[in-house]
PDB file with one MODEL, atoms N, CA, C and O in Angstrom:
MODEL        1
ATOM      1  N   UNK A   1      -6.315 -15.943  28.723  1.00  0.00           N
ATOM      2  CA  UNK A   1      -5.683 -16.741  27.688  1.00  0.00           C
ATOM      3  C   UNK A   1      -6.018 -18.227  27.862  1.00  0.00           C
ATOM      4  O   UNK A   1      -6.170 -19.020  26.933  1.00  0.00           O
ATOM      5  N   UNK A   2      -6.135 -18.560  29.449  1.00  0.00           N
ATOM      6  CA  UNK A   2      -6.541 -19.951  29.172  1.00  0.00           C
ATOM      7  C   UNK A   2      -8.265 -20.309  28.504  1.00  0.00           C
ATOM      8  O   UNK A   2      -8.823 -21.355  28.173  1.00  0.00           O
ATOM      9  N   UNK A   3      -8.597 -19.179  28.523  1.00  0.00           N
ATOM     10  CA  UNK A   3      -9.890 -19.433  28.128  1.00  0.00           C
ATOM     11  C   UNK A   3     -10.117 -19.708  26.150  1.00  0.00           C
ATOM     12  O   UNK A   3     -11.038 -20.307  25.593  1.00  0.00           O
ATOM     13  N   UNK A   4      -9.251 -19.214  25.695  1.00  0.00           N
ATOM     14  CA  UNK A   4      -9.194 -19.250  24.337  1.00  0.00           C
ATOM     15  C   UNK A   4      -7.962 -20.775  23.959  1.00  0.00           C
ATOM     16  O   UNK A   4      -7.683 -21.252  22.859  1.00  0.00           O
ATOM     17  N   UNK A   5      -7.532 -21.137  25.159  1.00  0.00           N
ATOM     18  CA  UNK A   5      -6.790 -22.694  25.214  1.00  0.00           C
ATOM     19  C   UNK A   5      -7.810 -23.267  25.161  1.00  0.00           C
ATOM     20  O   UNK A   5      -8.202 -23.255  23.994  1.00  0.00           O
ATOM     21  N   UNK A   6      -8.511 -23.804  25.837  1.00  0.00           N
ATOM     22  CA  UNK A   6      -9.717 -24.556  26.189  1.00  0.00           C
ATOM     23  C   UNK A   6     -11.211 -24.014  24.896  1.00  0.00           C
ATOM     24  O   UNK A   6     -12.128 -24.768  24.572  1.00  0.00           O
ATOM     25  N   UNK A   7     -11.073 -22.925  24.521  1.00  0.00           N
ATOM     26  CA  UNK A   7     -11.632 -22.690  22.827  1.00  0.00           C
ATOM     27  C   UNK A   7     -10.857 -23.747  21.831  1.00  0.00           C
ATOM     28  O   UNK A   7     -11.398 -24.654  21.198  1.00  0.00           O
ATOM     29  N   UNK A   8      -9.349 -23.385  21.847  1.00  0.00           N
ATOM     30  CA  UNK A   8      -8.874 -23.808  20.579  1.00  0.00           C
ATOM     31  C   UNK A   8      -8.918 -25.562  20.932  1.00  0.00           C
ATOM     32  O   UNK A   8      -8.851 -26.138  19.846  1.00  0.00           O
ATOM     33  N   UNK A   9      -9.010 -26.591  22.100  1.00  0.00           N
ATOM     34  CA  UNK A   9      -8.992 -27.351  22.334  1.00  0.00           C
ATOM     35  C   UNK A   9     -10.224 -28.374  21.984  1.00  0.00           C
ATOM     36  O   UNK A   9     -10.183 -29.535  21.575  1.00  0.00           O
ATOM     37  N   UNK A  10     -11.371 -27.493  22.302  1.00  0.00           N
ATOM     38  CA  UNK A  10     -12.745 -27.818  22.186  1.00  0.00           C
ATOM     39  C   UNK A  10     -12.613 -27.844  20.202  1.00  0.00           C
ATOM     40  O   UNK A  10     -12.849 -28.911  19.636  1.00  0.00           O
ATOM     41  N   UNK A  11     -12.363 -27.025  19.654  1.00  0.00           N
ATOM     42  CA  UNK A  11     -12.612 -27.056  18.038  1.00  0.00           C
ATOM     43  C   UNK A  11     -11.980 -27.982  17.706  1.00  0.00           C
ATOM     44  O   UNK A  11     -12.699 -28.724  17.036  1.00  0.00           O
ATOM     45  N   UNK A  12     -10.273 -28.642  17.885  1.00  0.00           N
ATOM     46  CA  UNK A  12      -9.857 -29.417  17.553  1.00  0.00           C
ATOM     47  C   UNK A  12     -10.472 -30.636  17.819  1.00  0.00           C
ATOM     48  O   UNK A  12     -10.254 -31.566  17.042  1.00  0.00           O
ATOM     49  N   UNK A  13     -11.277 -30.815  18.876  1.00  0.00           N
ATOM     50  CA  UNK A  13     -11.911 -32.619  19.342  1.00  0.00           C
ATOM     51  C   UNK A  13     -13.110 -31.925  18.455  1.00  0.00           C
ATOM     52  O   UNK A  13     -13.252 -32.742  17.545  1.00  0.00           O
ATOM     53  N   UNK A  14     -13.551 -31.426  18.347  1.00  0.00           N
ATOM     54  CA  UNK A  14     -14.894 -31.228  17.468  1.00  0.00           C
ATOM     55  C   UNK A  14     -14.553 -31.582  15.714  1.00  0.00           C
ATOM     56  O   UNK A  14     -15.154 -32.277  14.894  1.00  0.00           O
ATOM     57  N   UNK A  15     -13.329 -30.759  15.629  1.00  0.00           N
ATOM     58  CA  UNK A  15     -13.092 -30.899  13.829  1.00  0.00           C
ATOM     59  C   UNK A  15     -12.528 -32.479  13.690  1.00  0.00           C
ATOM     60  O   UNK A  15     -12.950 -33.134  12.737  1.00  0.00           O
ATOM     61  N   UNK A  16     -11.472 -33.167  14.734  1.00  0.00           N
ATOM     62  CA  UNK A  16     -11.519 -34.579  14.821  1.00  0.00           C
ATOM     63  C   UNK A  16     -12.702 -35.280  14.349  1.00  0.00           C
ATOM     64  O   UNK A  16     -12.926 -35.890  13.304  1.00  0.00           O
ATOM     65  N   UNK A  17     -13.779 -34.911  15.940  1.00  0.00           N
ATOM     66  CA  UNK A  17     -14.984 -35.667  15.285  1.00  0.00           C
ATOM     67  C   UNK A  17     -15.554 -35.977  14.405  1.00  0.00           C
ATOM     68  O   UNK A  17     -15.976 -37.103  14.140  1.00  0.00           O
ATOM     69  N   UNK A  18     -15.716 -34.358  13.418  1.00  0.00           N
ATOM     70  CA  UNK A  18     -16.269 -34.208  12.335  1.00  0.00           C
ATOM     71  C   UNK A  18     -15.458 -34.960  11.047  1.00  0.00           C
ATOM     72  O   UNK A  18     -15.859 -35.118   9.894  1.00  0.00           O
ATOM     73  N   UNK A  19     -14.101 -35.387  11.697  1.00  0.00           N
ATOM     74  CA  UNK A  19     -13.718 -36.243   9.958  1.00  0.00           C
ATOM     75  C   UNK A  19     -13.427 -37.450  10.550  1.00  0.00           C
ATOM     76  O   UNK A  19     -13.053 -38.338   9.784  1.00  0.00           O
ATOM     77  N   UNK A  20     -13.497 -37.672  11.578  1.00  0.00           N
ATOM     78  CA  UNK A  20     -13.799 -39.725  11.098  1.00  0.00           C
ATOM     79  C   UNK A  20     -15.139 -39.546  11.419  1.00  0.00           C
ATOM     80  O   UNK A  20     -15.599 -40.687  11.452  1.00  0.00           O
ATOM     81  N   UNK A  21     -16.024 -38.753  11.674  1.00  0.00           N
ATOM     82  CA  UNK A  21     -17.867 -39.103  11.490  1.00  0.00           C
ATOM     83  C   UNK A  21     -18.086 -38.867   9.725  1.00  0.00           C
ATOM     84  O   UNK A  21     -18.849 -39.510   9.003  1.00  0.00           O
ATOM     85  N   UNK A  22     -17.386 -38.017   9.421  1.00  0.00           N
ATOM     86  CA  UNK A  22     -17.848 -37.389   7.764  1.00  0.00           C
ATOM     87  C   UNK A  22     -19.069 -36.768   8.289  1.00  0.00           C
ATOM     88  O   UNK A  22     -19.985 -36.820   7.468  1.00  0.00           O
ATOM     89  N   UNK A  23     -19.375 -36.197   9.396  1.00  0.00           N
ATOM     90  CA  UNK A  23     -20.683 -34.802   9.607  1.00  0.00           C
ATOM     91  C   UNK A  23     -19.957 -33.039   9.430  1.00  0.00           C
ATOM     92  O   UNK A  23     -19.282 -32.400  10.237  1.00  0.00           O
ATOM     93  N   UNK A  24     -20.497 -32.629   7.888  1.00  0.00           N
ATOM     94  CA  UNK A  24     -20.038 -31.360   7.670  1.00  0.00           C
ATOM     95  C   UNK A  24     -20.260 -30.608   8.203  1.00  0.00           C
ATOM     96  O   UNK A  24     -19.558 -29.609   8.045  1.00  0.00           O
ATOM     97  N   UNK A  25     -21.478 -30.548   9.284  1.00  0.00           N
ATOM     98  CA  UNK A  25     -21.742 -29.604   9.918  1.00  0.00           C
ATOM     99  C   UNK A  25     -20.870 -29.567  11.041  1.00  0.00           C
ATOM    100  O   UNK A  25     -20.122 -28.593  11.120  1.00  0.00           O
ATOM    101  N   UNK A  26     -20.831 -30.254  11.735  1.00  0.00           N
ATOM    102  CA  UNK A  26     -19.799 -30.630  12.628  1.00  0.00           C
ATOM    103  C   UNK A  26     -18.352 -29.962  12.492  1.00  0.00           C
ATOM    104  O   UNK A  26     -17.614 -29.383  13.289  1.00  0.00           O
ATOM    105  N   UNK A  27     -18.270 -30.276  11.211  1.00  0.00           N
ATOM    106  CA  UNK A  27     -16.727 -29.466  10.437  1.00  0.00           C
ATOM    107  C   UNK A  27     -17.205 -28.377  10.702  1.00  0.00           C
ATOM    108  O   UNK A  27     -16.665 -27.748  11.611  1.00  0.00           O
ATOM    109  N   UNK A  28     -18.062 -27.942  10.191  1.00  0.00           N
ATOM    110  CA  UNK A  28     -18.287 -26.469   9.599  1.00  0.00           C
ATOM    111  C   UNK A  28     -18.383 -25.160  10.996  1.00  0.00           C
ATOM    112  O   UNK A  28     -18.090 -23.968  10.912  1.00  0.00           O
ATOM    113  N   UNK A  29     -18.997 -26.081  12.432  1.00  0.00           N
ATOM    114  CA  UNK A  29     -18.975 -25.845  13.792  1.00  0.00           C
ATOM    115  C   UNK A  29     -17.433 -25.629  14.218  1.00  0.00           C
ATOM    116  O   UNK A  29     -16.908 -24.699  14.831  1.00  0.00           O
ATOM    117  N   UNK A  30     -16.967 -26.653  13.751  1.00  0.00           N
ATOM    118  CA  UNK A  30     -15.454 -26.805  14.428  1.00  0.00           C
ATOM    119  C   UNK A  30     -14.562 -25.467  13.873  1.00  0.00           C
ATOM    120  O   UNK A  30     -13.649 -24.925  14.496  1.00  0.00           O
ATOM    121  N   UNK A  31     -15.137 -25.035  12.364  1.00  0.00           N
ATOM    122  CA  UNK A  31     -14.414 -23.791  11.639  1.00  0.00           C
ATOM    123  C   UNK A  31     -14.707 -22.966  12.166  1.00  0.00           C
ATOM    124  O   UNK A  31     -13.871 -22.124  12.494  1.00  0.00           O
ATOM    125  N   UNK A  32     -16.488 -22.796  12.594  1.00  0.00           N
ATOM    126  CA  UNK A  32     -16.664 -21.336  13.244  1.00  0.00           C
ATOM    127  C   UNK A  32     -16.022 -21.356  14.459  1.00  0.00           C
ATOM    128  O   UNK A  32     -15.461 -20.271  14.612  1.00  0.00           O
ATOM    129  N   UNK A  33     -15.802 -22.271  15.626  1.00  0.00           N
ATOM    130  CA  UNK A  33     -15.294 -22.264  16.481  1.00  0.00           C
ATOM    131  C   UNK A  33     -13.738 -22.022  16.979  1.00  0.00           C
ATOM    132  O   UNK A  33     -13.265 -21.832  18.099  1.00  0.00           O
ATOM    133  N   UNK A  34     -13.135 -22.112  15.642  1.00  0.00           N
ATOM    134  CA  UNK A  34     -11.539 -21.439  15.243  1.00  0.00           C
ATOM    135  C   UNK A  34     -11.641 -19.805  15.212  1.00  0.00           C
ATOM    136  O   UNK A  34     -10.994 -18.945  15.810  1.00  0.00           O
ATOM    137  N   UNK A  35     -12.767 -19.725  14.228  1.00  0.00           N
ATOM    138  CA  UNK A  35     -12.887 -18.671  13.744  1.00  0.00           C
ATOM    139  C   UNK A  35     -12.977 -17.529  15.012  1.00  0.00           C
ATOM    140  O   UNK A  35     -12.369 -16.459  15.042  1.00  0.00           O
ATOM    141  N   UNK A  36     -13.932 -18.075  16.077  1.00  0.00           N
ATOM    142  CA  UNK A  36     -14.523 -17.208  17.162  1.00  0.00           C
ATOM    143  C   UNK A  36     -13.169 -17.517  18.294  1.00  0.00           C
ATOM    144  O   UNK A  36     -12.980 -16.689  19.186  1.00  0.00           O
ATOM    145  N   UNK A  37     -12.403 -18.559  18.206  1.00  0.00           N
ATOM    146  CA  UNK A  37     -11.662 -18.524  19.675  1.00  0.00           C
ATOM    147  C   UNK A  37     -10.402 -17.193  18.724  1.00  0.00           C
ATOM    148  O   UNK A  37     -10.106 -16.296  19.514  1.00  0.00           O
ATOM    149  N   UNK A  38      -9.770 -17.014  17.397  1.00  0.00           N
ATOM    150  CA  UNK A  38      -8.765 -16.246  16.706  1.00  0.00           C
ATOM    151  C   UNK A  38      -9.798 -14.850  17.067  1.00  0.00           C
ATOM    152  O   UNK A  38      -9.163 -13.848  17.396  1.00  0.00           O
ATOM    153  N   UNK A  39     -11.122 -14.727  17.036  1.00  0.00           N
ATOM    154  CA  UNK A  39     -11.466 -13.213  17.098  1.00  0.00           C
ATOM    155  C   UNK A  39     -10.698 -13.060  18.449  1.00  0.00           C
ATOM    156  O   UNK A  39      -9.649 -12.441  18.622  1.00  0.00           O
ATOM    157  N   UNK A  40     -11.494 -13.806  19.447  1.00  0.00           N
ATOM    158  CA  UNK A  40     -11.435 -13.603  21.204  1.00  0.00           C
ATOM    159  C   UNK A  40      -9.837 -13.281  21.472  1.00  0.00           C
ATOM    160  O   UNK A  40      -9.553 -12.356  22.234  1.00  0.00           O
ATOM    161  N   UNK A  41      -8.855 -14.012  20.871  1.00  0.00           N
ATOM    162  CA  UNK A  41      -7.462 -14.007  21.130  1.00  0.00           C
ATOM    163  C   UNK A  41      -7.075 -12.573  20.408  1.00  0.00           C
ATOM    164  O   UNK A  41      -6.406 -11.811  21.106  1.00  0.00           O
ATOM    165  N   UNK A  42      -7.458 -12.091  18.966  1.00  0.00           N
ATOM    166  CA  UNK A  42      -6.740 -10.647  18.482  1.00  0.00           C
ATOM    167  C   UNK A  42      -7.431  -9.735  18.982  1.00  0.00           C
ATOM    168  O   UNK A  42      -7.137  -8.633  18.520  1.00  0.00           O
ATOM    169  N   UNK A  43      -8.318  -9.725  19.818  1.00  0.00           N
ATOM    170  CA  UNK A  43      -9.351  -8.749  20.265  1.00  0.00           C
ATOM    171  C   UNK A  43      -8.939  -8.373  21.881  1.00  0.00           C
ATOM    172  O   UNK A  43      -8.799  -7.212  22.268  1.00  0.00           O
ATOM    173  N   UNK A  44      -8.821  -9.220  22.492  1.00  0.00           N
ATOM    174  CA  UNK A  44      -8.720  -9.318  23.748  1.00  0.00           C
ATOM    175  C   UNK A  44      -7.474  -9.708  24.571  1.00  0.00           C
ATOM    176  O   UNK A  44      -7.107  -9.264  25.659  1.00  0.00           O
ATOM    177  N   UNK A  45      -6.893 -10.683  23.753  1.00  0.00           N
ATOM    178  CA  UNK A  45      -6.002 -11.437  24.240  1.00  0.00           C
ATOM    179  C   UNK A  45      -4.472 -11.045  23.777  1.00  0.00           C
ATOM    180  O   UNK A  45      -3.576 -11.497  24.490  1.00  0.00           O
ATOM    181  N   UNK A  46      -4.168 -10.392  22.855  1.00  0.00           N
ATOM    182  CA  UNK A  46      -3.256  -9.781  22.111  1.00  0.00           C
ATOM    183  C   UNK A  46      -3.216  -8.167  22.289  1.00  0.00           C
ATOM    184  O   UNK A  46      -2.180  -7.616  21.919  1.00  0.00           O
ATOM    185  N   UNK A  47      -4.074  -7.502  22.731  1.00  0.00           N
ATOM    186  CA  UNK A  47      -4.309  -5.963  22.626  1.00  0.00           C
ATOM    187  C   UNK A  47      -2.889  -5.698  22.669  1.00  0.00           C
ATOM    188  O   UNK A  47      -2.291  -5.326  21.659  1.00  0.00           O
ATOM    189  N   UNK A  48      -2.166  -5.914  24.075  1.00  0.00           N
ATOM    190  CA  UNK A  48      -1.100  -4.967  24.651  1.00  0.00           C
ATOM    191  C   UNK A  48       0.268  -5.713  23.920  1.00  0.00           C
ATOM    192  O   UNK A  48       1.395  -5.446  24.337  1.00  0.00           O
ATOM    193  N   UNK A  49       0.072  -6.578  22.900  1.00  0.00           N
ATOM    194  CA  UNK A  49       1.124  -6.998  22.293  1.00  0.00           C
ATOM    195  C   UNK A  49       1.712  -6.263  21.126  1.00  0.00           C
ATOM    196  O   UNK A  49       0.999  -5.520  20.452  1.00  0.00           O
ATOM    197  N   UNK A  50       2.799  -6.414  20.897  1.00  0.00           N
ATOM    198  CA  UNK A  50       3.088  -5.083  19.264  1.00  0.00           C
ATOM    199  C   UNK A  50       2.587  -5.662  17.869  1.00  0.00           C
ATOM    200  O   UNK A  50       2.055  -6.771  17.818  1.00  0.00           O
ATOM    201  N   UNK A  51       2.734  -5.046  16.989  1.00  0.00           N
ATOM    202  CA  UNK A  51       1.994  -5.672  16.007  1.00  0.00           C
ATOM    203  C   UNK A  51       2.609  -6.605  15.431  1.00  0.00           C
ATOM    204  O   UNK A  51       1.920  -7.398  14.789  1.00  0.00           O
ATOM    205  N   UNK A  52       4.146  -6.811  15.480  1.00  0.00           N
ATOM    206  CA  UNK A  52       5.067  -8.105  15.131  1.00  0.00           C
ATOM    207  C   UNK A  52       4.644  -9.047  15.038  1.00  0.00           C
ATOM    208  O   UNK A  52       4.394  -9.765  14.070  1.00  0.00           O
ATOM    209  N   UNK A  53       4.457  -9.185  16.604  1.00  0.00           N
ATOM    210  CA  UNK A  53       3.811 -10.218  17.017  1.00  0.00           C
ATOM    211  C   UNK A  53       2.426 -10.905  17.216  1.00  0.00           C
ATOM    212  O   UNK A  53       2.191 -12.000  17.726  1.00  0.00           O
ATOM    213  N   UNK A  54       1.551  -9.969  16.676  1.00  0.00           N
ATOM    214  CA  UNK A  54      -0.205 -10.408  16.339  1.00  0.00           C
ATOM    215  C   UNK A  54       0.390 -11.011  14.713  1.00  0.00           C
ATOM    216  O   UNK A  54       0.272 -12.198  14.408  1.00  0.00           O
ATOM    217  N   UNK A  55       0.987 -10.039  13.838  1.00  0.00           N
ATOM    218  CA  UNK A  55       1.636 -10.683  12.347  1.00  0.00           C
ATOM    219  C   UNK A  55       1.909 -12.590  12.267  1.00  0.00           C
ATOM    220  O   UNK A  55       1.493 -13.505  11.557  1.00  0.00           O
ATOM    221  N   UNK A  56       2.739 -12.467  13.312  1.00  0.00           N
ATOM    222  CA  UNK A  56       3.552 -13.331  13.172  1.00  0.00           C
ATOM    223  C   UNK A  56       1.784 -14.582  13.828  1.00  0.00           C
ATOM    224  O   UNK A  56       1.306 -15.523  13.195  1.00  0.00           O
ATOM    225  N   UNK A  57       1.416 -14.158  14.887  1.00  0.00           N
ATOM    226  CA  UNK A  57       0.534 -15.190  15.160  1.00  0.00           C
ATOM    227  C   UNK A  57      -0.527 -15.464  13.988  1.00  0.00           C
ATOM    228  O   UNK A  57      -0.847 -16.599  13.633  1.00  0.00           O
ATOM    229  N   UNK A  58      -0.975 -14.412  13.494  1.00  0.00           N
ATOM    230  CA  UNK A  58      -2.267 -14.523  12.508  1.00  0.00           C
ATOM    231  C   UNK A  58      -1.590 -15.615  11.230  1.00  0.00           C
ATOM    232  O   UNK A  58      -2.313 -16.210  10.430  1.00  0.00           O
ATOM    233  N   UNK A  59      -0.419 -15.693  11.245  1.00  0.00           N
ATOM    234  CA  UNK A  59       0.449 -16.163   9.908  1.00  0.00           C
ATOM    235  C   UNK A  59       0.052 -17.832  10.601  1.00  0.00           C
ATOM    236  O   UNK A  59      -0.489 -18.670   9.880  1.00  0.00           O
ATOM    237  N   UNK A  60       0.361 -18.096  11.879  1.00  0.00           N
ATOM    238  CA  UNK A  60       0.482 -19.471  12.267  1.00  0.00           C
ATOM    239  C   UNK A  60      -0.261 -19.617  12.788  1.00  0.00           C
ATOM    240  O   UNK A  60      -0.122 -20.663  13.422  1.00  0.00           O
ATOM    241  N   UNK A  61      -1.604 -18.910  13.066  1.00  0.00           N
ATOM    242  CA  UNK A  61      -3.340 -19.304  12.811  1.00  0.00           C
ATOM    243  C   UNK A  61      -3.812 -20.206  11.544  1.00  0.00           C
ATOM    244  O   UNK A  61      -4.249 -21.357  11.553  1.00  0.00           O
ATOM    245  N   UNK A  62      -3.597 -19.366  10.500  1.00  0.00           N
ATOM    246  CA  UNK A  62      -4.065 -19.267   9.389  1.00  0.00           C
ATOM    247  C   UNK A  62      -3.339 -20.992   8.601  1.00  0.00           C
ATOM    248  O   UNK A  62      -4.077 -21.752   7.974  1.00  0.00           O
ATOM    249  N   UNK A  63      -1.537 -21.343   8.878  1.00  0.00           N
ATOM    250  CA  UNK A  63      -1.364 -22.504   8.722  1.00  0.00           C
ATOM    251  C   UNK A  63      -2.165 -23.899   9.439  1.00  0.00           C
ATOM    252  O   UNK A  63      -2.501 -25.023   9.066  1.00  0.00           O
ATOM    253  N   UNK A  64      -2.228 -23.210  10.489  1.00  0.00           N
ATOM    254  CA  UNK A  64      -3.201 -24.536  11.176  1.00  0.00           C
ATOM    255  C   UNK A  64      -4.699 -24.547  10.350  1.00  0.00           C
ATOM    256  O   UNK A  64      -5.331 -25.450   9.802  1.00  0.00           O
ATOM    257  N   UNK A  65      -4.938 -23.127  10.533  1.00  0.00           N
ATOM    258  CA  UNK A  65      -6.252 -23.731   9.149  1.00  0.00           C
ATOM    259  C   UNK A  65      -6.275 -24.122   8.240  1.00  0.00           C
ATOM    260  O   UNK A  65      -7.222 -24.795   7.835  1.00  0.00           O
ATOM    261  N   UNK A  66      -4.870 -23.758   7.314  1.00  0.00           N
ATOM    262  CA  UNK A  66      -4.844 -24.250   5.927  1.00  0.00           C
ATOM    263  C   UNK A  66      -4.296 -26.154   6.230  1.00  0.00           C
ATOM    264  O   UNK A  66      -4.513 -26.994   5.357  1.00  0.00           O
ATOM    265  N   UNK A  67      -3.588 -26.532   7.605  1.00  0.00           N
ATOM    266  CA  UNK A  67      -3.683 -27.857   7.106  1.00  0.00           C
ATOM    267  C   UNK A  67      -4.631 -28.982   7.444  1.00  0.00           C
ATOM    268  O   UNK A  67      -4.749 -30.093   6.927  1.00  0.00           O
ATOM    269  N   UNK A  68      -5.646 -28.083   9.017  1.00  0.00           N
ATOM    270  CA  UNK A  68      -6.576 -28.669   9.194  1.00  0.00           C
ATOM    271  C   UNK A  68      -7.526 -28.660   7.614  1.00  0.00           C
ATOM    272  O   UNK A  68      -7.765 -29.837   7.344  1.00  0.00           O
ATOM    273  N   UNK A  69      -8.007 -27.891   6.731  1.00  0.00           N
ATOM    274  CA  UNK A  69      -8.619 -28.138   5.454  1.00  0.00           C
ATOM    275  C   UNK A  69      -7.984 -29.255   4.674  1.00  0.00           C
ATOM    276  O   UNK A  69      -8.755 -30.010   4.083  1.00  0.00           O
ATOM    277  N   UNK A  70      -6.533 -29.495   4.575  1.00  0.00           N
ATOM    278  CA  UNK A  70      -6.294 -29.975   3.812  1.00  0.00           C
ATOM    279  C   UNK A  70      -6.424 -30.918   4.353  1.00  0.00           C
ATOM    280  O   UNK A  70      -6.805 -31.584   3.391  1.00  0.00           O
ATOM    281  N   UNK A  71      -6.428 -31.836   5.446  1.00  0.00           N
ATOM    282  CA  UNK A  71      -6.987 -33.222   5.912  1.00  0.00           C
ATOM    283  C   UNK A  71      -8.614 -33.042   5.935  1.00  0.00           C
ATOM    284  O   UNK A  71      -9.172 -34.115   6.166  1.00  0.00           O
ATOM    285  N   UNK A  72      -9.266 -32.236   5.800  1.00  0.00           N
ATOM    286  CA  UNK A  72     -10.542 -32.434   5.775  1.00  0.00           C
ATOM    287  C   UNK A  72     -11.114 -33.107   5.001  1.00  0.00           C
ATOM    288  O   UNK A  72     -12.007 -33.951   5.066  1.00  0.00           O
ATOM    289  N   UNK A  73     -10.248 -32.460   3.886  1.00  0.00           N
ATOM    290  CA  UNK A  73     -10.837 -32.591   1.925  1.00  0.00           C
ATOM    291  C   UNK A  73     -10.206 -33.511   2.024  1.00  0.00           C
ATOM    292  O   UNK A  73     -10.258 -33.132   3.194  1.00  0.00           O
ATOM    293  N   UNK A  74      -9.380 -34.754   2.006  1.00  0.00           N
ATOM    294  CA  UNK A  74      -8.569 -35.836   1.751  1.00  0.00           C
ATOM    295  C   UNK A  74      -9.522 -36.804   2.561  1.00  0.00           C
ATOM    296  O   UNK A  74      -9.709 -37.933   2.108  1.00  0.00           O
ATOM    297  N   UNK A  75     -10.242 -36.343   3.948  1.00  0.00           N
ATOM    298  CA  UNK A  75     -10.852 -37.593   4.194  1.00  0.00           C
ATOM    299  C   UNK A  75     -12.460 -37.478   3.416  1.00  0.00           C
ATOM    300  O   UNK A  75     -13.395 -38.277   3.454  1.00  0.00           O
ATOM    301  N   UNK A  76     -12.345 -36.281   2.787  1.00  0.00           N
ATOM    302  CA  UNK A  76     -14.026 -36.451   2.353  1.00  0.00           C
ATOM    303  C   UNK A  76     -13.339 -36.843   0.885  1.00  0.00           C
ATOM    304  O   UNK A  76     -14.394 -37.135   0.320  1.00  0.00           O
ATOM    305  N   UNK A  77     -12.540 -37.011   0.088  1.00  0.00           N
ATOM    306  CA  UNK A  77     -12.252 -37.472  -1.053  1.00  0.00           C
ATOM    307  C   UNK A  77     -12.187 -38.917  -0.969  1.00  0.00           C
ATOM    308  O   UNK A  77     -12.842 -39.655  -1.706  1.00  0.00           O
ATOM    309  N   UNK A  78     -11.171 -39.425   0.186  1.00  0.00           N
ATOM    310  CA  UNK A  78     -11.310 -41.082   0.786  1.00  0.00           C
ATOM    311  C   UNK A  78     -13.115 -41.400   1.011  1.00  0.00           C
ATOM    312  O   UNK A  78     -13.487 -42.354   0.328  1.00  0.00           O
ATOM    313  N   UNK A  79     -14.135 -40.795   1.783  1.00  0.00           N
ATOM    314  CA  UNK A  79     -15.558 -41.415   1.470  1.00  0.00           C
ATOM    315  C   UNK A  79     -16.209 -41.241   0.449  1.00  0.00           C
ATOM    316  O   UNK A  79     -17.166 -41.926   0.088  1.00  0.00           O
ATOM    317  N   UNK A  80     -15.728 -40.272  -0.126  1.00  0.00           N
ATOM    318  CA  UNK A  80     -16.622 -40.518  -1.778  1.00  0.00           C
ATOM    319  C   UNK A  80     -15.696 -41.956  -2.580  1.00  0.00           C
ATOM    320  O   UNK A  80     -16.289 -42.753  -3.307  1.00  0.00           O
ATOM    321  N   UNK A  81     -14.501 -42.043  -2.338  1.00  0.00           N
ATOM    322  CA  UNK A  81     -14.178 -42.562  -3.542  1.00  0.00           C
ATOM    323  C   UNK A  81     -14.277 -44.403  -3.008  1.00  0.00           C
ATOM    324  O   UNK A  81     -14.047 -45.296  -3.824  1.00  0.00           O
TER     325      UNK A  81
ENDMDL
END
């Protein structure tokens, strides 16, 4: 588990980077890198847990993604405009 800490830690200084640089790829690294530390954690890291509780995590995965996007798009709307 600490290994998917130090995943989810690494994406967050990466998706940081990527919005005060404005480099999408960077973003787009930092998404797959969510994407791959949530496989490693429901795959591996969750097995022997009940399904309540994978529910309940995938729900408050999925908010951290929806508000990391929504600061994404607000700072790429602030450099276009």
């Amino acid at each position: 588990m600490i290994l998917s800490v130090s995943y989810a830690l690494l994406a967050f200084g990466v998706y940081l980077n990527a919005v005060r640089s404005g480099v999408r790829v960077r973003l787009h690294a930092a998404y797959a890198l969510y994407v791959f530390t949530a496989f490693k954690v429901y795959v591996f890291d969750l097995e022997a847990q009940n399904q309540l509780y994978r529910a309940f995590s995938l729900l408050v995965f999925a908010a951290i993604l929806f508000v990391s996007s929504h600061f994404a798009s607000r700072q790429q709307r602030r450099q276009h405009a």
